[in-house]
C-alpha positions in Angstrom: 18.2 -20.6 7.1 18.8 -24.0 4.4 16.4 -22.3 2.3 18.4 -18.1 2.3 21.8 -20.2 1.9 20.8 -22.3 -1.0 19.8 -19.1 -2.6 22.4 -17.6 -2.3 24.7 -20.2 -3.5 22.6 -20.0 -6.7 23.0 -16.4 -7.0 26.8 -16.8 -6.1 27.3 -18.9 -9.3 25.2 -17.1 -11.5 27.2 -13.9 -10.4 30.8 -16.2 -11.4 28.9 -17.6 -14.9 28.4 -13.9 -15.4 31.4 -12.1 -15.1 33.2 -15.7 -16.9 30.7 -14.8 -19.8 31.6 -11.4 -20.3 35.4 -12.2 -20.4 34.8 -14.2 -23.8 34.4 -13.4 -27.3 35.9 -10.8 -29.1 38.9 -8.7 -27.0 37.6 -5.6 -28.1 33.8 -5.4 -28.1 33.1 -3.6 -25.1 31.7 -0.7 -24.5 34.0 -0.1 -21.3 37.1 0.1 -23.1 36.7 3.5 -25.4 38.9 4.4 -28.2 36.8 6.6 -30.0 34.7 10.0 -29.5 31.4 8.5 -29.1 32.4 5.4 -27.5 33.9 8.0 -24.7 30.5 9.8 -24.5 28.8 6.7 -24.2 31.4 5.6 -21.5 30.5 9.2 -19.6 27.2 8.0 -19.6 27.8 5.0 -18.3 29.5 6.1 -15.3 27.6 9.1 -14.0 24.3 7.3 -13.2 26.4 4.4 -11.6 27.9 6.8 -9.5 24.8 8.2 -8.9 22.8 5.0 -8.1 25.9 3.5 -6.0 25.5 6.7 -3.6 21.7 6.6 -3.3 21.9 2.6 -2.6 24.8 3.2 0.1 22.4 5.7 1.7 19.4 4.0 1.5 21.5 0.5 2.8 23.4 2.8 6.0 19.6 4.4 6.8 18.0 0.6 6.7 20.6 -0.6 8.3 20.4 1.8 11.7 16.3 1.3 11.2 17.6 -2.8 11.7 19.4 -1.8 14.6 17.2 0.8 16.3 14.1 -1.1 16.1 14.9 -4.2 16.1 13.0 -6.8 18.3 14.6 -6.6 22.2 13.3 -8.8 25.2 10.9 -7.0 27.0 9.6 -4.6 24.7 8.2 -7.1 22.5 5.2 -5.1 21.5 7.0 -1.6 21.0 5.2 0.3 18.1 7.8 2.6 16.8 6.5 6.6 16.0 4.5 6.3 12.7 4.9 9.2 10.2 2.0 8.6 8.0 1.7 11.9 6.0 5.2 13.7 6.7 4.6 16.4 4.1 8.5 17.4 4.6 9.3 13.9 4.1 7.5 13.3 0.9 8.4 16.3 -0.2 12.3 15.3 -0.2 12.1 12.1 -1.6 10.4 13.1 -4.4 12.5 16.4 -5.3 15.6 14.1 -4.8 15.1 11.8 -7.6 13.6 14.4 -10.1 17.0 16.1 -9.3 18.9 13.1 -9.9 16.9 12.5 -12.9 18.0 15.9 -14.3 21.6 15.3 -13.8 21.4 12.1 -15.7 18.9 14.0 -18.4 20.9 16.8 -19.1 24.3 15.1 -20.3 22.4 12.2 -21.9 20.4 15.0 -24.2 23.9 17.1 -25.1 25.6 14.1 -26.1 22.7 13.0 -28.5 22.1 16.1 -30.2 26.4 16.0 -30.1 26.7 12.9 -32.0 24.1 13.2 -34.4 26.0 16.4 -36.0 26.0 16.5 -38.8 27.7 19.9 -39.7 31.2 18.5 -40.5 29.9 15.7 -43.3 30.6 17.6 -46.2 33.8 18.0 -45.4 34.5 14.2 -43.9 34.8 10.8 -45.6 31.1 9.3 -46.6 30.7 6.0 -46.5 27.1 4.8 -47.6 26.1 1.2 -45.3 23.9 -1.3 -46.3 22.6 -3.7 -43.8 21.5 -7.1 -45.2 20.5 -10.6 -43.8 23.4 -10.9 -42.1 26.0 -9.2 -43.6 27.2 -5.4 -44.3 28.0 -3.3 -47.5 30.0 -0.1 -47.6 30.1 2.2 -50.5 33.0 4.8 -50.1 31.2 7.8 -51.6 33.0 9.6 -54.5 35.6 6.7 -54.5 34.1 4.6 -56.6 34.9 2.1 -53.8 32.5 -1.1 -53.0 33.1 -3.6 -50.2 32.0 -5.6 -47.4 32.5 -6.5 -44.2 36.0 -4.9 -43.3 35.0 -0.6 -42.8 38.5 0.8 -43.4 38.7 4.3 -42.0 41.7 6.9 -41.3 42.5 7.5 -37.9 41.4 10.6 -36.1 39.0 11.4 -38.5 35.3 11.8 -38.4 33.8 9.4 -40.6 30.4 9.8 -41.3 28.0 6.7 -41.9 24.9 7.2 -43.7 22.7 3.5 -43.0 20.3 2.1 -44.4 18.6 -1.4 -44.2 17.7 -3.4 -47.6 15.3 -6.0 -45.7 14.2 -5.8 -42.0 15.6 -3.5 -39.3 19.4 -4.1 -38.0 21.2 -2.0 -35.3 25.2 -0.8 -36.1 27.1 -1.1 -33.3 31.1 -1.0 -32.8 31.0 -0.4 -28.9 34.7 0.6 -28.6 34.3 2.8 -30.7 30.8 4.1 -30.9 27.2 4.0 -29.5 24.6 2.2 -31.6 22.2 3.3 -34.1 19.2 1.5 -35.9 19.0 0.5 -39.5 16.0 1.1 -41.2 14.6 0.0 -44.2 12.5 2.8 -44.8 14.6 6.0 -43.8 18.3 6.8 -43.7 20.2 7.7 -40.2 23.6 8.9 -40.2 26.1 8.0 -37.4 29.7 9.2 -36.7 32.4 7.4 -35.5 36.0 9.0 -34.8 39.0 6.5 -33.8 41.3 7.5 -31.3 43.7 4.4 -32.1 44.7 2.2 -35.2 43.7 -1.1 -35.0 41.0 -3.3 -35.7 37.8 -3.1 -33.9 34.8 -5.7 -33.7 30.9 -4.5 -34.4 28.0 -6.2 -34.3 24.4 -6.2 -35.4 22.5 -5.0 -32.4 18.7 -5.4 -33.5 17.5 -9.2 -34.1 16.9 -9.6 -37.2 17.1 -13.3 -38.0 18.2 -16.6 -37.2 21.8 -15.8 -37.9 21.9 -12.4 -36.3 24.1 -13.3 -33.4 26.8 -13.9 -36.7 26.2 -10.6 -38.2 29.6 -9.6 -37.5 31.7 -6.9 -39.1 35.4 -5.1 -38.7 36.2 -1.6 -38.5 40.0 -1.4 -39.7 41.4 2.0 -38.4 44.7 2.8 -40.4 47.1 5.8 -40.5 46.2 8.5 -43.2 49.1 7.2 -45.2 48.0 3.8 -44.8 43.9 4.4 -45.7 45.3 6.9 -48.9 47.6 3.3 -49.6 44.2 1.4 -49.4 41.7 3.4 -51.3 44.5 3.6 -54.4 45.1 0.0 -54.1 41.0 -0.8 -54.4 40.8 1.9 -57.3 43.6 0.5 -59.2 42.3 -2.8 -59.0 41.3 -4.6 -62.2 39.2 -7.5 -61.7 39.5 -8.7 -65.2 43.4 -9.4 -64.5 44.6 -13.0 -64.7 44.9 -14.8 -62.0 48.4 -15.8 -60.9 47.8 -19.9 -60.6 46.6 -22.0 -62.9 44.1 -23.8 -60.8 42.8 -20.1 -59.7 42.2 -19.6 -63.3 40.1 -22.7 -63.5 38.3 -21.5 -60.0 37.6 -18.0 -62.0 35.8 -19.8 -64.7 33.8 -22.0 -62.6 33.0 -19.1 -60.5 31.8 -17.6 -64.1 29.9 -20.6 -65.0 28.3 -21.3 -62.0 26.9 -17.2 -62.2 28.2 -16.3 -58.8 29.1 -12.9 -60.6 25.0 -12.6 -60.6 24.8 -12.1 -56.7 28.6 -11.0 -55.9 30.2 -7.9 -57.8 34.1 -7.7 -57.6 35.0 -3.9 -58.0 33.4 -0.9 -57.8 30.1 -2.2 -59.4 27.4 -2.2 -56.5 25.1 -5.2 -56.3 22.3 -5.5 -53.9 22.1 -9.9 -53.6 25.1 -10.6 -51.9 28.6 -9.1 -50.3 31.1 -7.4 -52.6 34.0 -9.7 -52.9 36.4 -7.1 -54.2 39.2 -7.8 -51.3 38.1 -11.5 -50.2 41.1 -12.8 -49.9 42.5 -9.9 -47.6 40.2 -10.2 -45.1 40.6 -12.6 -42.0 37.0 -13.6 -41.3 34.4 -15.8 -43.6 31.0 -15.8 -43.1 31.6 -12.9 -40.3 33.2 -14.9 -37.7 34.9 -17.8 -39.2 38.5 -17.8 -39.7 39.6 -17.4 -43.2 41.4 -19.9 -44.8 40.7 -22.4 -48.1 39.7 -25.3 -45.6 36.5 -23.0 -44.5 35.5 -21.5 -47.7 35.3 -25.2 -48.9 33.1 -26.0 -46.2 30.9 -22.6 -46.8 30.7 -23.2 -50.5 29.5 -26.8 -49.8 26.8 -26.0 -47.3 26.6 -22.2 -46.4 22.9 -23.2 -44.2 25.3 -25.0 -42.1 27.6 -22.1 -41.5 25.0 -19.2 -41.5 20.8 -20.6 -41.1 18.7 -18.6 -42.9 21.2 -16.6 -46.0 20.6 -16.2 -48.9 23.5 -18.3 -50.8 21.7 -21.7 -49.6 20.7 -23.4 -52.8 21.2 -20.0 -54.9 23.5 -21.8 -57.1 24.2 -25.6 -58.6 25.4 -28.3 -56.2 29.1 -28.4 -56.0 31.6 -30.9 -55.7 34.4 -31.0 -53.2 37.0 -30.3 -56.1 35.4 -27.4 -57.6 34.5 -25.5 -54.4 38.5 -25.8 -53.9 39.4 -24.4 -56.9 36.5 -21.3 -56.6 38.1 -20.7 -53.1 41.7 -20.8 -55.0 40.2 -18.2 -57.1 38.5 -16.3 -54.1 42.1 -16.3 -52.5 43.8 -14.4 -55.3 41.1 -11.5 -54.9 43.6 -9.6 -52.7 44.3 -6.1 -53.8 46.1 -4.2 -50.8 48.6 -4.8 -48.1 47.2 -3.1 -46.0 44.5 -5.6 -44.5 43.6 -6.1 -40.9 46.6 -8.2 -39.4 49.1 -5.6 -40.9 46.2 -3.1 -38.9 46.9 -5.0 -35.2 44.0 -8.1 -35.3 
């Protein structure tokens, strides 16, 4: 009796540590909260075989539990033998039509949602927006914008928005879950995903596949905006000239170490696409470093300083001469400045 209790306390906590666990992180990534079409589907999808297993385990629990009851262990009749039904063809044959049945009312919707969300007939018409996965970041590529960026998607909502992946290394897995299921990343073929936003506001993804030591920080934003808002956006990134000067004097002296130092080798600002690392044409508007850090000049110090310590395993470790203290300041004074739009993701809702 000890032995069942102690168990059970163990399983008690685990159960607490559990549910505690899945109350943290991000406010929005979960797959249980849907604000977009697929995210619904996948939320359908969800629910029907939970209702369907919670039914067959409340049967299966009242029919064990009058077994318990019925033939349970009396005084007197110690050596009762219940009735055996080896070989009960009507028996066998019900539970094994049940569970094909039930497997077929799972199957069925499962099969009409894929084939529904990997449409495609509606692309030519919809905003393109080629995506790069890399060790550990992501690249988007507005197509027929002449827009390049990273890290923050920017998409009207409403819309479908139709995203054609691909993987420049090893495989990765795109995943919003509020708004979207997930998809893999390949590095040899492209897939195309859809996602359509209910709501505006900003809404966490994450790379689903392992694909490194810093995958768990392979964190991206999908910013959903009015269409006012995204039309705002997409002339604000197109207008901007990243040869303009910069608006303080120690941001100037940032730009030309940044210069010096080749960081322009790896990081394109504009429309130019680059393939080393993440497009830095809106830096400053965005509210996460490194894809989960908070942005501010204290933390882009510390990543320009010793980006291993920040993110194992990227590709910016040693890529470029030591820096001091002072001149990683005035780089992320620089890196500040690179702000082209108001519309960014606090003035979306994060």
């Amino acid at each position: 009796m000890k032995g069942w209790m102690g168990k059970f306390k163990v399983l008690s906590l685990l159960g607490l540590v559990a549910v505690f666990l899945s109350a943290c992180g991000k406010e929005n990534l979960t797959a249980l909260d849907p604000k977009g079409y697929g995210a619904e589907k996948s939320f359908d999808l969800i629910i029907l075989p939970t209702v369907i297993m919670s039914v067959v385990l409340l049967i299966v629990m009242v029919i064990f539990t009058l077994a318990l009851i019925k033939f349970r262990k009396k005084k007197g009749r110690e050596d009762f033998i219940p009735k055996q039904v080896e070989g009960n063809q009507t028996l066998e044959t019900v539970w094994t039509i049940i569970p094909i049945l039930l497997l077929i009312v799972i199957a069925v919707p499962t099969v009409i949602y894929t084939f529904d969300l990997a449409d495609e007939a509606d692309a030519s018409n919809s905003l393109n927006v080629e995506v790069t996965g890399n060790q550990y970041w992501w690249h988007f590529n507005y197509e027929g914008q002449e827009i390049q960026t990273s890290q923050d998607l920017y998409i009207p909502v409403g819309e479908k928005v139709y995203l054609n992946m691909i993987s420049s290394d090893v495989i990765h897995s795109l995943w919003v879950p509020s708004l979207s299921g997930k998809l893999d990343v390949n590095p040899e073929n492209e897939n195309t995903l859809y996602i359509q936003a209910y709501e505006e506001g900003v809404y966490w993804g994450k790379c689903a596949e392992l694909c490194g030591p810093s995958h768990s920080l392979m964190d991206f934003k999908v910013v959903v905006v009015s269409k006012e808002e995204f039309d705002q956006w997409v002339a604000d990134m197109q207008n901007f000239d990243p040869e303009a000067e910069p608006e303080s004097d120690l941001a100037v002296q940032g730009r030309e170490l940044f210069e010096e130092n080749n960081c322009i080798g790896c990081h394109a600002i504009g429309s130019s696409p680059v393939a080393i690392g993440p497009n830095l044409t809106n830096f400053g508007d965005r509210s996460k470093l490194a894809g989960t850090e908070e942005m501010s000049k204290e933390n882009i110090v510390k990543w320009l300083l010793d980006p291993e310590k920040m993110k194992p395993g990227n590709k910016m470790t040693n890529a470029y001469p030591k820096l001091n203290e002072e001149e990683a300041s005035l780089i992320a004074e620089y890196l500040l400045q690179l702000s082209p739009s108001e519309i960014t993701p606090e003035a979306a809702g994060n």
